[in-house]
PDB file of N, CA, C and O in Angstrom, chain B, residues numbered from 101:
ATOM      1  N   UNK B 101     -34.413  45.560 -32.983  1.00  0.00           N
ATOM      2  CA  UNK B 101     -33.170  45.463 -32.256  1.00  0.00           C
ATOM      3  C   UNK B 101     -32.733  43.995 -32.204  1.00  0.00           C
ATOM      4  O   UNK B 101     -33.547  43.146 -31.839  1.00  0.00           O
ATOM      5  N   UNK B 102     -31.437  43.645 -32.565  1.00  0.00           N
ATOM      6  CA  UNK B 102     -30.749  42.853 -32.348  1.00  0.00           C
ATOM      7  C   UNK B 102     -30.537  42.153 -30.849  1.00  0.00           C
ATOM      8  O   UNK B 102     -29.483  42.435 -30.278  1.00  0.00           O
ATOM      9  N   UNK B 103     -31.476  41.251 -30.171  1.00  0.00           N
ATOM     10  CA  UNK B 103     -30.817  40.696 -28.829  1.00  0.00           C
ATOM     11  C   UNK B 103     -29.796  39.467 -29.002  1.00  0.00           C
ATOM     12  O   UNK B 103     -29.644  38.739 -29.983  1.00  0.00           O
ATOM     13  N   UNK B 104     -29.157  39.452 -27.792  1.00  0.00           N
ATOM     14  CA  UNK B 104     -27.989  38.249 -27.963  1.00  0.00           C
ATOM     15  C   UNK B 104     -27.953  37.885 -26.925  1.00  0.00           C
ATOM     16  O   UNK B 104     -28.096  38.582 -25.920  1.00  0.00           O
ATOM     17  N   UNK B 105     -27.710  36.452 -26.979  1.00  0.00           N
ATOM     18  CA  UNK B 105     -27.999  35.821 -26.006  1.00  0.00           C
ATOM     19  C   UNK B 105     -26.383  35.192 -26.128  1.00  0.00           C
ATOM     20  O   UNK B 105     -25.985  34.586 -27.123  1.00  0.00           O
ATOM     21  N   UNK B 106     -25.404  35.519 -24.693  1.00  0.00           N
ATOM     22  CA  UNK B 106     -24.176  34.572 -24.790  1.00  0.00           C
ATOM     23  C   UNK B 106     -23.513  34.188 -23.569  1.00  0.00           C
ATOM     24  O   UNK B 106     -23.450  34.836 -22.524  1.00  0.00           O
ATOM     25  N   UNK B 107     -23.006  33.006 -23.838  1.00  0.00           N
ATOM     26  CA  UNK B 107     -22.812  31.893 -22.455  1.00  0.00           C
ATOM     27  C   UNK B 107     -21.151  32.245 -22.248  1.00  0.00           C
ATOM     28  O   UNK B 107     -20.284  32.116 -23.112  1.00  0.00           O
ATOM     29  N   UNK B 108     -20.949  32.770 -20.725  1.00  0.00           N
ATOM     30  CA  UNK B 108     -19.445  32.599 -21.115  1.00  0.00           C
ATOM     31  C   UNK B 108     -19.323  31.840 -19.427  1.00  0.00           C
ATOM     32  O   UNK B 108     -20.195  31.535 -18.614  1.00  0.00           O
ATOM     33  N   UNK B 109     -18.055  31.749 -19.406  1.00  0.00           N
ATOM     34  CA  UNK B 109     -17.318  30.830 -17.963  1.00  0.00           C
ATOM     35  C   UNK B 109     -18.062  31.525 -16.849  1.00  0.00           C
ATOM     36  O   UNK B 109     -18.168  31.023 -15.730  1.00  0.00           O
ATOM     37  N   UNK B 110     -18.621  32.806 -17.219  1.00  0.00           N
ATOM     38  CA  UNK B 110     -19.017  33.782 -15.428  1.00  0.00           C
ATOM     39  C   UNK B 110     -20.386  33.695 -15.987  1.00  0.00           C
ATOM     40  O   UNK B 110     -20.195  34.759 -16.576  1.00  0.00           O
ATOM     41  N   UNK B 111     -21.280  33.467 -16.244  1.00  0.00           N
ATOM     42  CA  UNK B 111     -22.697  33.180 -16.597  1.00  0.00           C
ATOM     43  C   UNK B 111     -22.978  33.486 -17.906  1.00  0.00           C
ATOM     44  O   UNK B 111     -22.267  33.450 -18.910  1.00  0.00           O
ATOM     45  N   UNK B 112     -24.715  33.950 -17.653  1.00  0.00           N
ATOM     46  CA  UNK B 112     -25.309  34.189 -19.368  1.00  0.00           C
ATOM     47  C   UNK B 112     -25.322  35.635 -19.329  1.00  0.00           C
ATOM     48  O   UNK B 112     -24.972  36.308 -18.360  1.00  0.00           O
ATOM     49  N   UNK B 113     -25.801  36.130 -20.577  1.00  0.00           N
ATOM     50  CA  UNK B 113     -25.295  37.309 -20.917  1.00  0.00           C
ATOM     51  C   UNK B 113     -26.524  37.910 -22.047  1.00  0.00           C
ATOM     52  O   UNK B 113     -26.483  37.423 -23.177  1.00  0.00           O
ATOM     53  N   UNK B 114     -27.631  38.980 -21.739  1.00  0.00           N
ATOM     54  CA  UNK B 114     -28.440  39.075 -22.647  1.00  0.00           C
ATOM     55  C   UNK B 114     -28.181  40.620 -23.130  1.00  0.00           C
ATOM     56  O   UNK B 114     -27.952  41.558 -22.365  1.00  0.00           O
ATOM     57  N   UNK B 115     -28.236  40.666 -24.074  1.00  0.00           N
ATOM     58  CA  UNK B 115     -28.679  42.855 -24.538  1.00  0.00           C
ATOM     59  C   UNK B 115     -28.612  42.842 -25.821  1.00  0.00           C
ATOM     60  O   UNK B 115     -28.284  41.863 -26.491  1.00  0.00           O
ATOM     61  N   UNK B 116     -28.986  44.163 -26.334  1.00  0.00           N
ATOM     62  CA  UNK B 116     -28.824  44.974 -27.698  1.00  0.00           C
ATOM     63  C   UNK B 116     -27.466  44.461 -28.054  1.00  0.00           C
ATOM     64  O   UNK B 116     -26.529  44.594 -27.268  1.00  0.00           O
ATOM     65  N   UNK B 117     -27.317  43.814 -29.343  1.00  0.00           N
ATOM     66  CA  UNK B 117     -26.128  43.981 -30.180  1.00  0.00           C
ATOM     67  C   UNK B 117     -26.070  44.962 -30.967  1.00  0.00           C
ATOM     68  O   UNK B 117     -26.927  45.177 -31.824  1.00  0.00           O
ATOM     69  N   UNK B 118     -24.980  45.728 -30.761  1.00  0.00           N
ATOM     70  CA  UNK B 118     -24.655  47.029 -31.519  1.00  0.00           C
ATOM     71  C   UNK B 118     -23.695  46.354 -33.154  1.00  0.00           C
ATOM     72  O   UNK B 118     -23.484  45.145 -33.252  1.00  0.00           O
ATOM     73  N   UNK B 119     -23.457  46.865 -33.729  1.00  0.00           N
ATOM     74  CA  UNK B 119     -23.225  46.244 -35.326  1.00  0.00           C
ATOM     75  C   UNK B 119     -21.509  46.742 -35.095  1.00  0.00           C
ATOM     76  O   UNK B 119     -21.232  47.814 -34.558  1.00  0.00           O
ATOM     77  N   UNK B 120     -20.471  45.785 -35.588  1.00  0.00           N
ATOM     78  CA  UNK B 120     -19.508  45.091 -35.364  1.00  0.00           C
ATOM     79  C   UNK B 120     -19.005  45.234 -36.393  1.00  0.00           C
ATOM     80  O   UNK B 120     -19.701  45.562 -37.355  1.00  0.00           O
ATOM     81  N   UNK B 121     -17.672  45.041 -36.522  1.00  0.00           N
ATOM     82  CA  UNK B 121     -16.765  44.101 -37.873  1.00  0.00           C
ATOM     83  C   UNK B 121     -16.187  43.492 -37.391  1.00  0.00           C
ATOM     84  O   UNK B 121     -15.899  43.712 -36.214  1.00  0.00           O
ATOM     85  N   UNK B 122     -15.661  42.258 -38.161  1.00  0.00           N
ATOM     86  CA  UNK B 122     -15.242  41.304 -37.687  1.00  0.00           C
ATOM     87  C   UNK B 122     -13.557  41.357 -36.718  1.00  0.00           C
ATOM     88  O   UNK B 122     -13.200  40.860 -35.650  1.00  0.00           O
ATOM     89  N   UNK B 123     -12.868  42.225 -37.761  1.00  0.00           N
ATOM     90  CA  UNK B 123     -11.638  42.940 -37.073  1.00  0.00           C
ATOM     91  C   UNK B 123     -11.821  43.362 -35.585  1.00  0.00           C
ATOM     92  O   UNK B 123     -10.844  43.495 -34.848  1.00  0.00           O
ATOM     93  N   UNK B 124     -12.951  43.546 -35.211  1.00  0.00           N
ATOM     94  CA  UNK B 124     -13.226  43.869 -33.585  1.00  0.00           C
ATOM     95  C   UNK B 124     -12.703  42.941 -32.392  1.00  0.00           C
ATOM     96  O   UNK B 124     -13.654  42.161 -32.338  1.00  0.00           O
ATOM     97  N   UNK B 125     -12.273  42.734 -31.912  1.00  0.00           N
ATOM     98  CA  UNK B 125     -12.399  41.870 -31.104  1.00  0.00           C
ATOM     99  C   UNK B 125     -12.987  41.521 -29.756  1.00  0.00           C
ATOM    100  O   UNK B 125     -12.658  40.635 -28.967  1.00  0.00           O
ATOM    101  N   UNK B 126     -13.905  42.404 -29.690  1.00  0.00           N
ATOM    102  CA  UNK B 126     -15.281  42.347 -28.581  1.00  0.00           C
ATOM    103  C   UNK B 126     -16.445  42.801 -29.451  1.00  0.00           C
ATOM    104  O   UNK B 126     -16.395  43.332 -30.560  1.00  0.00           O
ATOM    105  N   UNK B 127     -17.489  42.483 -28.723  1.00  0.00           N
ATOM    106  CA  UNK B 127     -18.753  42.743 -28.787  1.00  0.00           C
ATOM    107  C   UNK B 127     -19.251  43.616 -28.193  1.00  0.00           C
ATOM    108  O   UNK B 127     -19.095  43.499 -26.977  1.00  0.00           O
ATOM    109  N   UNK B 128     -19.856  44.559 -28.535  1.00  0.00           N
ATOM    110  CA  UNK B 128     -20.603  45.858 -27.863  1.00  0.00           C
ATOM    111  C   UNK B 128     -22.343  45.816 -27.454  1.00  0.00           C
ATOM    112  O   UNK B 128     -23.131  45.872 -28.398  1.00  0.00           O
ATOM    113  N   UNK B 129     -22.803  45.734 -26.255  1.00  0.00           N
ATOM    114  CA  UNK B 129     -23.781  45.553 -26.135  1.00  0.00           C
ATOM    115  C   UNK B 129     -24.713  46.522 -25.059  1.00  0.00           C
ATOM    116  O   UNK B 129     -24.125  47.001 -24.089  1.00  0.00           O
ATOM    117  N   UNK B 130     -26.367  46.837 -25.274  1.00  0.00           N
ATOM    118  CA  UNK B 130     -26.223  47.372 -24.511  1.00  0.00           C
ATOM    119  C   UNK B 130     -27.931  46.918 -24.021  1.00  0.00           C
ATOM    120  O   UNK B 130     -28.686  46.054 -24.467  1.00  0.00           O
ATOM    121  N   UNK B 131     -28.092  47.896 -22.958  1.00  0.00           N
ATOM    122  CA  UNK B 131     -29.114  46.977 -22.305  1.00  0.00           C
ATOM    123  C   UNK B 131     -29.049  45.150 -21.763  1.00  0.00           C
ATOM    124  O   UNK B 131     -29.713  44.199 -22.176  1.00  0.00           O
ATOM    125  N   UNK B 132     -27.974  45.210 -20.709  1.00  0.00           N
ATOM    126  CA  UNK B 132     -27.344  44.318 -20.699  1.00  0.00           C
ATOM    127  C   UNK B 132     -27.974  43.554 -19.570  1.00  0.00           C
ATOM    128  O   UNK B 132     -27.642  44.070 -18.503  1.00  0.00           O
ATOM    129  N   UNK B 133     -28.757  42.520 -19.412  1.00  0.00           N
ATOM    130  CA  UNK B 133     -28.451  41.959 -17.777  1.00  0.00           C
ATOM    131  C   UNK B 133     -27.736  40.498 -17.582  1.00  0.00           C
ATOM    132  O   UNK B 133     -28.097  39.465 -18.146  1.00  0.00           O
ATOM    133  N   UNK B 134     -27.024  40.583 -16.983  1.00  0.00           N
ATOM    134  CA  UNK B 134     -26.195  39.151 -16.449  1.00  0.00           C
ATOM    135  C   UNK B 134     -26.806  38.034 -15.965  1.00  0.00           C
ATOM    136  O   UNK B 134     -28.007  38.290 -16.057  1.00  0.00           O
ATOM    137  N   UNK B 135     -26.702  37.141 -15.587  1.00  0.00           N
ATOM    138  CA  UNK B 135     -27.112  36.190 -14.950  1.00  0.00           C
ATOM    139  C   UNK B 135     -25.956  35.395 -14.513  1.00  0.00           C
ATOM    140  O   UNK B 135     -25.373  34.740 -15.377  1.00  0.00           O
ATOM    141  N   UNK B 136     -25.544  35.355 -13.315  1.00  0.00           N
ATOM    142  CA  UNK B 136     -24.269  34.622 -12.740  1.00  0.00           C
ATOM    143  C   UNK B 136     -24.846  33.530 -11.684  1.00  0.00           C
ATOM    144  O   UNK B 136     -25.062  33.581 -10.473  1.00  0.00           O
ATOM    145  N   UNK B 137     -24.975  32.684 -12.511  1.00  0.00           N
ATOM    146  CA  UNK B 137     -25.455  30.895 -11.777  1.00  0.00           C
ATOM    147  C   UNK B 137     -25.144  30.534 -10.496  1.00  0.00           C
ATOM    148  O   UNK B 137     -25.951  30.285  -9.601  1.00  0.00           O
ATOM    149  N   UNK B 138     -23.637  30.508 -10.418  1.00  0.00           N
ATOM    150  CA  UNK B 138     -22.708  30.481  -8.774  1.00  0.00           C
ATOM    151  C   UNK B 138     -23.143  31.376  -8.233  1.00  0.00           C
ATOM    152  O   UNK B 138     -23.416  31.059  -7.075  1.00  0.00           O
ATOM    153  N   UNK B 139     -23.518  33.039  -8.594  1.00  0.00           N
ATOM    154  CA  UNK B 139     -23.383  33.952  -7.361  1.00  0.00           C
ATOM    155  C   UNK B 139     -25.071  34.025  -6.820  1.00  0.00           C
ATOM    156  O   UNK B 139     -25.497  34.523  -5.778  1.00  0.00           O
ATOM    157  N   UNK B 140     -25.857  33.322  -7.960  1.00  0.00           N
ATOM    158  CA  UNK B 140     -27.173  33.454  -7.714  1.00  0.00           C
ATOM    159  C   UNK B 140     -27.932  34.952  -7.869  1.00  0.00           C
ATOM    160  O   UNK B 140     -28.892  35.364  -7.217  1.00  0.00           O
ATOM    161  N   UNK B 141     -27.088  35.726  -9.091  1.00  0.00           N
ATOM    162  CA  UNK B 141     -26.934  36.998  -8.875  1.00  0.00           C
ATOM    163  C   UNK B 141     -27.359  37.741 -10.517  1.00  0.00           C
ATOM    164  O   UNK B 141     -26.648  37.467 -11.483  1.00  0.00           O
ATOM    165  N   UNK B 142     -28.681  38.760 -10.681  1.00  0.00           N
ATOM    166  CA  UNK B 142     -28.566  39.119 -11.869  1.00  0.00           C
ATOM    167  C   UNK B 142     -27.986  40.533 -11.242  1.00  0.00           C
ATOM    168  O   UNK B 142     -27.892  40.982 -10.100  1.00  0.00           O
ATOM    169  N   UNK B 143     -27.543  41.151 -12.954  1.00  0.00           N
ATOM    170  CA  UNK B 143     -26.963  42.610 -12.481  1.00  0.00           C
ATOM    171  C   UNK B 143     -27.737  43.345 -14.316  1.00  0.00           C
ATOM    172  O   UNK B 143     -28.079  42.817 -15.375  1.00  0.00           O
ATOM    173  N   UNK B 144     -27.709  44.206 -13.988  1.00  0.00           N
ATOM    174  CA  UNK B 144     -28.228  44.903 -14.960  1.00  0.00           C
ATOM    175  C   UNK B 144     -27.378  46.342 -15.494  1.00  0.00           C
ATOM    176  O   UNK B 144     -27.350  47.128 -14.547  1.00  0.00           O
ATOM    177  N   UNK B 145     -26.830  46.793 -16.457  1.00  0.00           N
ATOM    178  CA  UNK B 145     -25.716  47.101 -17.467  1.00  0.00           C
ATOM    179  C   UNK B 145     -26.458  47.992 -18.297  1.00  0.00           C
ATOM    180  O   UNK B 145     -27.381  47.470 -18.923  1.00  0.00           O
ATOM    181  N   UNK B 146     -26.193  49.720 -18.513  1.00  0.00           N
ATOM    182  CA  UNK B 146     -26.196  50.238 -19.587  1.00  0.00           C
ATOM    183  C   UNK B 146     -25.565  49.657 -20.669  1.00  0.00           C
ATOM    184  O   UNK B 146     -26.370  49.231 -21.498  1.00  0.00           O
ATOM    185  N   UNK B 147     -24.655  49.529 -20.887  1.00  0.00           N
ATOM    186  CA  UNK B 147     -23.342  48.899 -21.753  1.00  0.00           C
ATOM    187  C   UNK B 147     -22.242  47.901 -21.218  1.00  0.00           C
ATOM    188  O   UNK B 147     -21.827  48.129 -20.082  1.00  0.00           O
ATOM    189  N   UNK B 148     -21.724  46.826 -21.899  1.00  0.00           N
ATOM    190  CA  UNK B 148     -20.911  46.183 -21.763  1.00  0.00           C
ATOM    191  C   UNK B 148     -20.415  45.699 -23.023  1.00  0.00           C
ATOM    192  O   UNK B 148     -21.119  45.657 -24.032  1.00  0.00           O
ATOM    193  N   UNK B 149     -18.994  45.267 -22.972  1.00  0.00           N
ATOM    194  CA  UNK B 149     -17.995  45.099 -23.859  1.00  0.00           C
ATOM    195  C   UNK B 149     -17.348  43.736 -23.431  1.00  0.00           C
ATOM    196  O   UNK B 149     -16.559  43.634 -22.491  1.00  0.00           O
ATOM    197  N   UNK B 150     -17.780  42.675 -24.246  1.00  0.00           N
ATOM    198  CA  UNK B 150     -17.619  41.480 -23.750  1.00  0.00           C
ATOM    199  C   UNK B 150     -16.139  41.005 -25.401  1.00  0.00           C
ATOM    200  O   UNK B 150     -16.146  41.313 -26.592  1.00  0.00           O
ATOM    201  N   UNK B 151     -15.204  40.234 -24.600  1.00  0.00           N
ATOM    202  CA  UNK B 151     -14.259  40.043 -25.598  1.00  0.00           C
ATOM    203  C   UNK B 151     -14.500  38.912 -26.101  1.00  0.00           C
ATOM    204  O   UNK B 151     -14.748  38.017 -25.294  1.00  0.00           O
ATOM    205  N   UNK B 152     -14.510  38.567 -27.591  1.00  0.00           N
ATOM    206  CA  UNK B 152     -14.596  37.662 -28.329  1.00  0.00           C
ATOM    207  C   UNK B 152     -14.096  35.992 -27.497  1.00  0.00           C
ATOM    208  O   UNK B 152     -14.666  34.912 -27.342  1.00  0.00           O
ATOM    209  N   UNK B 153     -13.103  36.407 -27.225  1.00  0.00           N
ATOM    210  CA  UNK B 153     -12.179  35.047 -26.295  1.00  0.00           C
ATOM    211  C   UNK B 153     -13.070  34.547 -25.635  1.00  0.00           C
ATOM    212  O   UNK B 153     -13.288  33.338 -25.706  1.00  0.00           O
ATOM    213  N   UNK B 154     -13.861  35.449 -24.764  1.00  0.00           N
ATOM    214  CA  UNK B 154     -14.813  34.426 -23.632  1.00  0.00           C
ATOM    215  C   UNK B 154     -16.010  33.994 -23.969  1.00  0.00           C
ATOM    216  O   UNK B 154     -16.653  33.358 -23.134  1.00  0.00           O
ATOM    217  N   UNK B 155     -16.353  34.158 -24.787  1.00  0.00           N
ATOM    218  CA  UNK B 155     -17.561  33.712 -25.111  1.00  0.00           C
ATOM    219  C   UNK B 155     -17.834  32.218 -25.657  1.00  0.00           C
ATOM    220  O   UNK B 155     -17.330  31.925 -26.741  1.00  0.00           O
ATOM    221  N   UNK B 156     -18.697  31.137 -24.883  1.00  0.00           N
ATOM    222  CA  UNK B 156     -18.497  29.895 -24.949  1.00  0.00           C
ATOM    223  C   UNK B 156     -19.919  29.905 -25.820  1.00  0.00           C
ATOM    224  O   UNK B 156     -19.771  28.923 -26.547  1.00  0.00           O
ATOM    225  N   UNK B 157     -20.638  30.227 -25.997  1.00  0.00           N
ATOM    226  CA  UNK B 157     -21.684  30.106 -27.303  1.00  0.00           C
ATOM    227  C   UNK B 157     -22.360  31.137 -27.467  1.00  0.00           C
ATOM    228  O   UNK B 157     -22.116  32.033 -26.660  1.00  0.00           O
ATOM    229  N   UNK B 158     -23.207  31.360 -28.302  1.00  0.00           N
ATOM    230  CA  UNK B 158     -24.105  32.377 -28.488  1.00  0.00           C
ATOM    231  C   UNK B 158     -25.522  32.203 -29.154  1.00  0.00           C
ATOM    232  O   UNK B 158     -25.697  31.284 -29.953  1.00  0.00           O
ATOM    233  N   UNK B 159     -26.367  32.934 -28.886  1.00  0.00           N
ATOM    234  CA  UNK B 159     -27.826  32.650 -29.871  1.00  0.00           C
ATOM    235  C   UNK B 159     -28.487  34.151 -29.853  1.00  0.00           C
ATOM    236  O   UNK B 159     -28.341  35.026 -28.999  1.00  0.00           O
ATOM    237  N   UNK B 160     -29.123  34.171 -30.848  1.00  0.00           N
ATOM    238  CA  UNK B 160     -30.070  35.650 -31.216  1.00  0.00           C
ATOM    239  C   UNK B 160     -31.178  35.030 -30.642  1.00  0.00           C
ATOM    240  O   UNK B 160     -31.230  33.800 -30.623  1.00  0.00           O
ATOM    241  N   UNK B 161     -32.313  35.897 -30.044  1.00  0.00           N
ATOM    242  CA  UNK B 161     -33.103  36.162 -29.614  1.00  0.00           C
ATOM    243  C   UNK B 161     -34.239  37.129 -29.727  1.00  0.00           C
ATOM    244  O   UNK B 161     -33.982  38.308 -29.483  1.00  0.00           O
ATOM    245  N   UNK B 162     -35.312  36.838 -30.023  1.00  0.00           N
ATOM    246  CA  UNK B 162     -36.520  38.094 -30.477  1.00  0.00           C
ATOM    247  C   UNK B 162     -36.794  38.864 -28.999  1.00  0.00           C
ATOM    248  O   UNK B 162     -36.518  38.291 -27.945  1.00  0.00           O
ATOM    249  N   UNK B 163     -37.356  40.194 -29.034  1.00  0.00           N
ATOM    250  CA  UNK B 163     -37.374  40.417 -27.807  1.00  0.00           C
ATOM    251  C   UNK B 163     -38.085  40.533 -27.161  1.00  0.00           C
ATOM    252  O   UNK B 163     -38.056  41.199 -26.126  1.00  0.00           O
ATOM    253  N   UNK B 164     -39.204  39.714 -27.732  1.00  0.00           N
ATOM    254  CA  UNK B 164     -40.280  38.831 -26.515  1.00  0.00           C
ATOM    255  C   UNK B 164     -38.995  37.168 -25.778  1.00  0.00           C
ATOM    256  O   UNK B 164     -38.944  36.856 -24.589  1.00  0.00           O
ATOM    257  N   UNK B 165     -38.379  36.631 -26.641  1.00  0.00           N
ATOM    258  CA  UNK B 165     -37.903  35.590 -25.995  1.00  0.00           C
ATOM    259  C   UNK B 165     -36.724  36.203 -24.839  1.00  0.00           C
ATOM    260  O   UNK B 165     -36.408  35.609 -23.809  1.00  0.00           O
ATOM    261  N   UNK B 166     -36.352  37.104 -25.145  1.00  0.00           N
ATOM    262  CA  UNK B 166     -35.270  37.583 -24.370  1.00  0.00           C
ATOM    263  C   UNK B 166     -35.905  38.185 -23.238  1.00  0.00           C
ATOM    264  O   UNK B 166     -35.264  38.013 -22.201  1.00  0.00           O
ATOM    265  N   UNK B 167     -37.434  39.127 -23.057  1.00  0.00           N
ATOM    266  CA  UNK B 167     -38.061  39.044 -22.180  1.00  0.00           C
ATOM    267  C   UNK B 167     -38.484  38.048 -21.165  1.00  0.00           C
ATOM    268  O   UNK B 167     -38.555  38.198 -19.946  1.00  0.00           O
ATOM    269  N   UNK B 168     -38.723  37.117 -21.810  1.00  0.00           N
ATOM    270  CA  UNK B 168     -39.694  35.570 -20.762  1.00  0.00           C
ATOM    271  C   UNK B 168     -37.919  35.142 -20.413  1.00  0.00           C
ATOM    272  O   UNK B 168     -37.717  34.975 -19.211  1.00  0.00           O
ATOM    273  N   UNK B 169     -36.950  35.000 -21.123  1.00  0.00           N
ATOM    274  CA  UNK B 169     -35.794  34.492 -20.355  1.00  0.00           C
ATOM    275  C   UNK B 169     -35.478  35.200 -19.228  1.00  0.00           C
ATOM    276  O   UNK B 169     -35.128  34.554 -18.240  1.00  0.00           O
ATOM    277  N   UNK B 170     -35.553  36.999 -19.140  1.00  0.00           N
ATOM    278  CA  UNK B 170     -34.581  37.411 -18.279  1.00  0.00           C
ATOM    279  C   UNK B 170     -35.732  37.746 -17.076  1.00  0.00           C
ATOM    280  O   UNK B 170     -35.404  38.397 -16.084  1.00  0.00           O
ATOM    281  N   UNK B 171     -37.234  37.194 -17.278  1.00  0.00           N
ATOM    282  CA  UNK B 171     -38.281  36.914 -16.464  1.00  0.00           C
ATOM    283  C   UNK B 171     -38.120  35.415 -15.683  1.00  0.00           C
ATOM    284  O   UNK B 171     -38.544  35.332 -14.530  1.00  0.00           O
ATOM    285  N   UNK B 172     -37.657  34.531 -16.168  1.00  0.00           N
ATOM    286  CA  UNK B 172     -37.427  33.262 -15.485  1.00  0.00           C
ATOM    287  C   UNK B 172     -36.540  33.318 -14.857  1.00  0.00           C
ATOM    288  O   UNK B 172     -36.545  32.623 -13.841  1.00  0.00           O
ATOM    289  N   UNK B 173     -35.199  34.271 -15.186  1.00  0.00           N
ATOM    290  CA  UNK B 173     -34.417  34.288 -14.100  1.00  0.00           C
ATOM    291  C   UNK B 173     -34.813  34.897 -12.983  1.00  0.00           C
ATOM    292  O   UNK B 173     -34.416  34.373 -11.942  1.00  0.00           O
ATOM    293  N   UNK B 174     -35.551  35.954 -12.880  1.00  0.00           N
ATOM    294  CA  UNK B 174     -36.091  37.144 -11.945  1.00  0.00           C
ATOM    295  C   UNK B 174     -36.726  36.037 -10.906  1.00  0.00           C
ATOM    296  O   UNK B 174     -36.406  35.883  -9.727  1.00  0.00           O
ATOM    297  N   UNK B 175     -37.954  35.128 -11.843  1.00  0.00           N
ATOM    298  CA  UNK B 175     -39.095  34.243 -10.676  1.00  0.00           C
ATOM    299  C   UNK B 175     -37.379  33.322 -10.019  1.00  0.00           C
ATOM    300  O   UNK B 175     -37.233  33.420  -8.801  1.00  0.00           O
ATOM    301  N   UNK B 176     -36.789  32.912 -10.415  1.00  0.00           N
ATOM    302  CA  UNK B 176     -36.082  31.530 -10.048  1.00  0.00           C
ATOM    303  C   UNK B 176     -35.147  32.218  -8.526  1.00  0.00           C
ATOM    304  O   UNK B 176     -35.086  31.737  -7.394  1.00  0.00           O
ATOM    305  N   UNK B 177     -34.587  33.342  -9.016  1.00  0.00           N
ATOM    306  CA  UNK B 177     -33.807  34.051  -7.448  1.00  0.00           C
ATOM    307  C   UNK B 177     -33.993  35.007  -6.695  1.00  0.00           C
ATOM    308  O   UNK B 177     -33.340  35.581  -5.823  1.00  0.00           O
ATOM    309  N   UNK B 178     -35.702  35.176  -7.482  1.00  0.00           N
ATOM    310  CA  UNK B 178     -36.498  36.284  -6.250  1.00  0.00           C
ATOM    311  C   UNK B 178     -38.136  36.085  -6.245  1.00  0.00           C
ATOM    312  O   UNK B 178     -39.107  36.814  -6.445  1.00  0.00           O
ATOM    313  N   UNK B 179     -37.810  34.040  -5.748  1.00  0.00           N
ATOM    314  CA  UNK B 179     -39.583  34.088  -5.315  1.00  0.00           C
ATOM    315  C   UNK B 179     -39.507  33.987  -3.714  1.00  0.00           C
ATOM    316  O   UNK B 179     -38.561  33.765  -2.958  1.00  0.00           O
ATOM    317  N   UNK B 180     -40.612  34.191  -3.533  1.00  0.00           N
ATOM    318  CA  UNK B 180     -41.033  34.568  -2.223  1.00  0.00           C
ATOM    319  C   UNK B 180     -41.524  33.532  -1.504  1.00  0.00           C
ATOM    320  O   UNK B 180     -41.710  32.593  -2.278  1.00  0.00           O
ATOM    321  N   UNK B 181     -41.881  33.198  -0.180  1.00  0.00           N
ATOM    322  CA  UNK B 181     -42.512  32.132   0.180  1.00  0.00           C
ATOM    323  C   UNK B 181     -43.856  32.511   0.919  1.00  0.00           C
ATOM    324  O   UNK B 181     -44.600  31.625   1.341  1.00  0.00           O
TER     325      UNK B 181
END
């Protein structure tokens, strides 16, 4: 499976990339979880449809790395004292 890793203005953005043409003008993804920096907030997504426009970078990801990432977010806004 294809993971993707992409940065837009409302946070990061990890899941399954589903296969595309370029004529598309969003991205289809699934197994999705968010990460929103300001709200301090992950959310987790059967599917999402993110539009080409917002997307401020992107990177592929194996899905052990996409694991330990969406694990560092988990320790960083739900450790305990």
């Amino acid at each position: 499976m294809n993971k993707l890793l992409l940065i837009t203005a409302a946070g990061y953005i990890v899941g399954i990339h589903a296969t595309e043409t370029e004529k598309t003008p969003s991205i289809l993804l699934s197994d999705v979880y968010i990460n929103n920096p300001a709200q301090r907030l992950i959310d987790h997504f059967e599917s999402l449809e993110v539009a080409k426009e917002q997307i401020i970078g992107h990177k592929k990801l194996s899905t052990e790395d996409a694991k330990d990432l969406i694990s560092r977010w988990q320790a960083n806004y739900f450790t305990t004292s």
